[in-house]
C-alpha positions as CSV (number, residue, x, y, z in Angstrom):
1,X,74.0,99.2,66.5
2,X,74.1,98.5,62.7
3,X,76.3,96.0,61.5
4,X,78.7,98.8,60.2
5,X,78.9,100.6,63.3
6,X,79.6,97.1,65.0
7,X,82.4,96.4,62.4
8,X,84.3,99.6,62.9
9,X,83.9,99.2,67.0
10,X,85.3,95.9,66.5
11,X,88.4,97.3,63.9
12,X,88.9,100.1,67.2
13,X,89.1,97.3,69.4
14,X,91.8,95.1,67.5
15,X,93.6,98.6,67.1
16,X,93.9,99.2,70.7
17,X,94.7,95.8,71.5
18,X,97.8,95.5,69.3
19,X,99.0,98.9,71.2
20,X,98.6,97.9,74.4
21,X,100.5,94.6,73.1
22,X,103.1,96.7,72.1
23,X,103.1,98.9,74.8
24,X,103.3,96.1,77.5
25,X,106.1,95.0,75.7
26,X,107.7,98.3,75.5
27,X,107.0,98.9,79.3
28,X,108.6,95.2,80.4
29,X,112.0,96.0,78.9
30,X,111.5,99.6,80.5
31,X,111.2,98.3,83.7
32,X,113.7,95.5,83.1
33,X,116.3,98.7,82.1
34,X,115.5,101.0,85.0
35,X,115.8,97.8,87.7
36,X,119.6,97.5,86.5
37,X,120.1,101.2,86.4
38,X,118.5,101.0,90.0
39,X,120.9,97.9,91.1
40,X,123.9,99.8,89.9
41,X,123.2,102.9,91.6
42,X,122.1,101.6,95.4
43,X,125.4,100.1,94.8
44,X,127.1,102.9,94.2
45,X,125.9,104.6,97.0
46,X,126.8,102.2,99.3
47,X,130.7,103.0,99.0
48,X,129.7,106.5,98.1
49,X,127.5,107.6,100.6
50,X,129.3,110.3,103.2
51,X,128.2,110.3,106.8
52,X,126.6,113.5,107.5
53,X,126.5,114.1,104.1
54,X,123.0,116.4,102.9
55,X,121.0,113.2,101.7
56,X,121.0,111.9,105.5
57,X,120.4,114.9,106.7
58,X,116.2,114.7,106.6
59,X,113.8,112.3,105.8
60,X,112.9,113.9,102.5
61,X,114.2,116.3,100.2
62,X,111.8,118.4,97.6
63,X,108.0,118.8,97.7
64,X,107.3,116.0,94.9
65,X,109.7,113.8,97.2
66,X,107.7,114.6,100.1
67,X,104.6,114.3,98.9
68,X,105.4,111.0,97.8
69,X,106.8,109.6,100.9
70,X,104.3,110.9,103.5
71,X,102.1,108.2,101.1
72,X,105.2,105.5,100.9
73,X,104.5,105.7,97.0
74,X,107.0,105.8,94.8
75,X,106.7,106.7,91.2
76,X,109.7,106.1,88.4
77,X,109.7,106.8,85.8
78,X,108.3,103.2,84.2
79,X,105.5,103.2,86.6
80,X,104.5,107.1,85.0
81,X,104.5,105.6,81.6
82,X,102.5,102.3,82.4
83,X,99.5,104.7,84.3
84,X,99.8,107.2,81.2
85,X,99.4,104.4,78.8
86,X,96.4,103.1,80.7
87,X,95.1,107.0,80.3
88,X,95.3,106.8,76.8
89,X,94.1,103.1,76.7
90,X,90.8,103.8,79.0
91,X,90.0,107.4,76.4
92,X,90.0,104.7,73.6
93,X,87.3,102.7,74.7
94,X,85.2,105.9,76.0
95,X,86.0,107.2,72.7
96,X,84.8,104.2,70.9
97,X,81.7,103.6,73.1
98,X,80.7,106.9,74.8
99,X,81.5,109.6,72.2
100,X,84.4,112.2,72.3
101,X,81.6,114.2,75.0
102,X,83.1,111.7,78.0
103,X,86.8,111.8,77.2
104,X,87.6,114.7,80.1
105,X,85.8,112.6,82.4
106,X,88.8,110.3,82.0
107,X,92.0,112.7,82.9
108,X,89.7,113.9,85.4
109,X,88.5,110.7,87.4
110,X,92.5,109.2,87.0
111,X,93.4,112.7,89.0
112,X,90.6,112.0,91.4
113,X,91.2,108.3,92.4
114,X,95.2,109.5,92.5
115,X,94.3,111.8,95.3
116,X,92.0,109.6,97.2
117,X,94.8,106.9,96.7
118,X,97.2,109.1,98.3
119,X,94.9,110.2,101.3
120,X,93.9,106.6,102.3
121,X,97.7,105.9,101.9
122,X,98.8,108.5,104.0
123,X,96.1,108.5,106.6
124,X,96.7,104.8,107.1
125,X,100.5,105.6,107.8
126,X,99.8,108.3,110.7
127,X,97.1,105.7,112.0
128,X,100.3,103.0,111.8
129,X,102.8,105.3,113.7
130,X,99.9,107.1,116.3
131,X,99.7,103.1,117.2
132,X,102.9,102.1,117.4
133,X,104.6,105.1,119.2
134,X,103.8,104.4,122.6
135,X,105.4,101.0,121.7
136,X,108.3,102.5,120.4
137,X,108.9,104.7,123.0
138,X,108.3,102.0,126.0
139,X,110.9,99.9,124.5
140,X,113.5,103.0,125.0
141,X,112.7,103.0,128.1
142,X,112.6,99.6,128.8
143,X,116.4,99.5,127.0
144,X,117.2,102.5,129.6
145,X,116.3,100.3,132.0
146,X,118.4,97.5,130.8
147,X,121.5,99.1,131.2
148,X,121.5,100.4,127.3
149,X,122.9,104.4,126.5
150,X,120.0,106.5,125.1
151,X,121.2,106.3,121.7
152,X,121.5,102.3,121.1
153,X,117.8,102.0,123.1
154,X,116.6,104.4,120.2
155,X,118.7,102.5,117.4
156,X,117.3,99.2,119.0
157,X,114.1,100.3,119.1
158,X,113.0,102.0,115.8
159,X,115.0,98.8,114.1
160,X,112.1,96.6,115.6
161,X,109.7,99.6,114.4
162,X,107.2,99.2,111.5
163,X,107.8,99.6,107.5
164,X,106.6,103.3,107.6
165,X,109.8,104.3,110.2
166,X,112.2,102.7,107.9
167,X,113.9,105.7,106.6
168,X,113.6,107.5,110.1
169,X,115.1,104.0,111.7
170,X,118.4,103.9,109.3
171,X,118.9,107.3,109.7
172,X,119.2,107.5,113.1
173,X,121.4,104.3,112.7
174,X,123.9,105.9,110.8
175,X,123.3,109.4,112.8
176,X,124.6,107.5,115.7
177,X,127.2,104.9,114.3
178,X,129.6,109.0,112.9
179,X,128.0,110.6,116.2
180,X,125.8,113.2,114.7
181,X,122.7,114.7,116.7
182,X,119.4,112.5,115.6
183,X,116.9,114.6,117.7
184,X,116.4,117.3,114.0
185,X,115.3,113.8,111.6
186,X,112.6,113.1,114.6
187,X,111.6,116.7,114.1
188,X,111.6,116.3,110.6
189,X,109.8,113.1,110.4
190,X,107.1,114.9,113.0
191,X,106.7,117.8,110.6
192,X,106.4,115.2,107.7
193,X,103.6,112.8,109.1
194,X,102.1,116.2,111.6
195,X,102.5,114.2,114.8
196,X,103.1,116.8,117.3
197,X,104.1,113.6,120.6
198,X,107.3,113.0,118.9
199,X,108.8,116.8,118.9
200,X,107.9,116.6,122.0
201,X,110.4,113.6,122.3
202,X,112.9,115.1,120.1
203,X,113.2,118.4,122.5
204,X,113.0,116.0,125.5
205,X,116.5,113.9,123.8
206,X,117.9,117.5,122.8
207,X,117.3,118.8,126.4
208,X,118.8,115.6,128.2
209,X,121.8,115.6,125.1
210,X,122.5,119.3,126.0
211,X,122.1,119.9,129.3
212,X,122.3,116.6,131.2
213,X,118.7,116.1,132.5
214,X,116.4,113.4,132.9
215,X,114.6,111.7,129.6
216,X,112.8,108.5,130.9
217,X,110.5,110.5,132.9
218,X,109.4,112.9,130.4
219,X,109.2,109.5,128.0
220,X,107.0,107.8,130.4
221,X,104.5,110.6,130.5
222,X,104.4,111.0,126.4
223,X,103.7,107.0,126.1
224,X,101.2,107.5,128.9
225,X,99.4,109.8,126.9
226,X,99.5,108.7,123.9
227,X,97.5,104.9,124.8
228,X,95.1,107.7,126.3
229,X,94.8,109.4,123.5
230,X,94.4,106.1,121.5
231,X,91.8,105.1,123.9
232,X,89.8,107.9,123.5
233,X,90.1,108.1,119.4
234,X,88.8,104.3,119.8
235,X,85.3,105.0,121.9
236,X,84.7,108.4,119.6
237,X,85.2,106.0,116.3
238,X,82.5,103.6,118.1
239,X,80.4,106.7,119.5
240,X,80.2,108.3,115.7
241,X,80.0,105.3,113.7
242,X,76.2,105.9,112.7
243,X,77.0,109.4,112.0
244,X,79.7,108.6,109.6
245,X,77.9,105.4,107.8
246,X,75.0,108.0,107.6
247,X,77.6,110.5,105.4
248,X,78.5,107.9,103.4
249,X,75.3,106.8,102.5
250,X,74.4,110.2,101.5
251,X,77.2,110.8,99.4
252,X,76.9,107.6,97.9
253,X,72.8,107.0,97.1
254,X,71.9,109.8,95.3
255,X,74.5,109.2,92.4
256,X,73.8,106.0,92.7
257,X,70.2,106.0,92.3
258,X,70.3,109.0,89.4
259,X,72.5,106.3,87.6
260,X,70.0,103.4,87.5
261,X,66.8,105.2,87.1
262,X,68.2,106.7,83.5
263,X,69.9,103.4,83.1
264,X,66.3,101.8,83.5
265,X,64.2,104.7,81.0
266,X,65.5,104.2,77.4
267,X,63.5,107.6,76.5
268,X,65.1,109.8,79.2
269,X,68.2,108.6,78.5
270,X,68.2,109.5,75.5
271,X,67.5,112.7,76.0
272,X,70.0,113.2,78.3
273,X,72.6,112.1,76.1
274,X,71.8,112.7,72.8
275,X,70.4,116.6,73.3
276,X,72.1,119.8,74.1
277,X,70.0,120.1,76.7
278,X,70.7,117.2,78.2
279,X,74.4,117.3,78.3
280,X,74.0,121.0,80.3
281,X,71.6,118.8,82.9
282,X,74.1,116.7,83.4
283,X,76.8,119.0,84.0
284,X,75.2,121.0,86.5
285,X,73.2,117.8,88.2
286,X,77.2,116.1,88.2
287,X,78.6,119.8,89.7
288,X,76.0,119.5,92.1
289,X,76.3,116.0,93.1
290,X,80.4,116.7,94.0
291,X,79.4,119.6,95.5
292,X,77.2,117.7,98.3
293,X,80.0,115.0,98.5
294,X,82.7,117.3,99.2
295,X,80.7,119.1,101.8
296,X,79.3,115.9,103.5
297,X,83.1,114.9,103.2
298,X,84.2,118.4,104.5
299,X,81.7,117.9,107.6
300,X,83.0,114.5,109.0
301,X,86.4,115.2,107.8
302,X,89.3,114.5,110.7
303,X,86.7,112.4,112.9
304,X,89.0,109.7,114.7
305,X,92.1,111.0,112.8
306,X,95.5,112.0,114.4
């Protein structure tokens, strides 16, 4: 670089470091403005909130709402303008150092590490509550046994339950403190996380609610099955490991090794990136790279999972 071009990278620099300056500053009292705004209204709610009223009647209401919570992410409005102003900050520097050519690499890897956020997020939440429903559902039993009605050995148990059956847990708290039927937020909750055992508990409780009949056996036998199931997800992880290292290291080599041998010869690197010809192999040799990763992806994808 000439000492000109080093100069004006160096003015860009100063530039975006006054913004982001500015912007932090910005975002702060943002944040600082929505946390009141959000103090003031769970208070409100508190003496506001109806029983059986329609926000305690599911889990979540609205796709964007669902999406969200099958992750356990939550995204206000401050937390949308700090990621947006990291966008903008991240195009400067490719813009200053790449060229204008890389800037829809940027929107377009932000959307892609989004989603894989959001899968490994939400994965990790049906691993938590495959885990921990046979230990749920023992301790209804075992509250059964104790002497407990069926409705305060669920309240008892899902308060005891992990973070990710917090919403489920205080709304079937407050469905049984004003005597409301809790069997449709299990359903909802099953739909929401796809975990077909627990319908299978809430028609059990609707069954015994309506018609009188026996629950803890029906409970026994779903926890039962359930460790089994667990126990057999556990040796397949161990029996496929190889397979699934071996998918990973072919998605992840090739890239990788396209990356260093241009990064290691000056002359086809420039070629690459400073001709029109270039620019076209690297599109297609890119398209054709996340092609093979999806479909490696694709291949092993639900191995171990639900």
């Amino acid at each position: 670089m000439t000492a000109d071009a080093l100069l004006g990278a160096a003015r860009n620099l100063a530039i975006l470091a006054v913004v982001l300056i500015v912007a932090q500053l910005l975002w702060v009292a943002l944040r600082e403005k929505q946390r009141v705004k959000r103090n003031v209204a769970g208070r409100l709610q508190i003496h506001t909130e109806l029983p059986g009223g329609e926000e305690t009647a599911h889990i979540a209401n609205g796709r964007y709402q669902r999406f969200l919570v099958k992750a356990g992410m939550s995204l206000d409005q401050s937390s949308l303008v700090m990621g947006m102003l990291l966008i903008f900050a991240t195009a400067g520097l490719v813009l200053v150092f790449l060229g204008p050519l890389w800037l829809p690499l940027v929107p377009v890897s932000a959307l892609l590490l989004l989603a894989l956020l959001w899968k490994v997020r939400y994965e990790r939440r049906r691993r938590i509550i495959f885990e921990s429903l046979p230990g749920l559902i023992d301790n209804v039993i075992r509250g059964i046994d104790a002497g407990r009605s069926l409705d305060q050995a669920m309240v008892d148990s899902f308060r005891d339950a992990p973070s990710v059956y917090e919403a489920l847990s205080f709304r079937i708290r407050s469905a049984v403190e004003s005597g409301r039927d809790y069997t449709d937020l299990l359903d909802d909750f099953a739909e929401l996380y796809q975990i077909p055992p627990l319908v299978f508990v809430a028609v059990a409780l609707r069954t015994s609610n309506r018609f009188g009949s026996a629950v803890r056996p029906i409970l026994k036998q779903t926890s039962r099955a359930l460790r089994a199931q667990q126990e057999l997800r556990r040796e397949f992880m161990a029996a496929t490991a190889e397979t699934r290292f071996t998918a990973i290291a072919f998605s992840v080599l090739p890239p990788g090794i396209g990356v260093v041998l241009i990064a290691m010869n000056k002359g086809f690197r420039d070629i690459l990136l400073d001709t029109q010809a270039g620019h076209i192999m690297l599109a297609v040799s890119g398209g054709l790279v996340l092609l093979g990763v999806i479909i490696i992806f694709r291949m092993v994808q639900g191995v171990g999972r639900g």
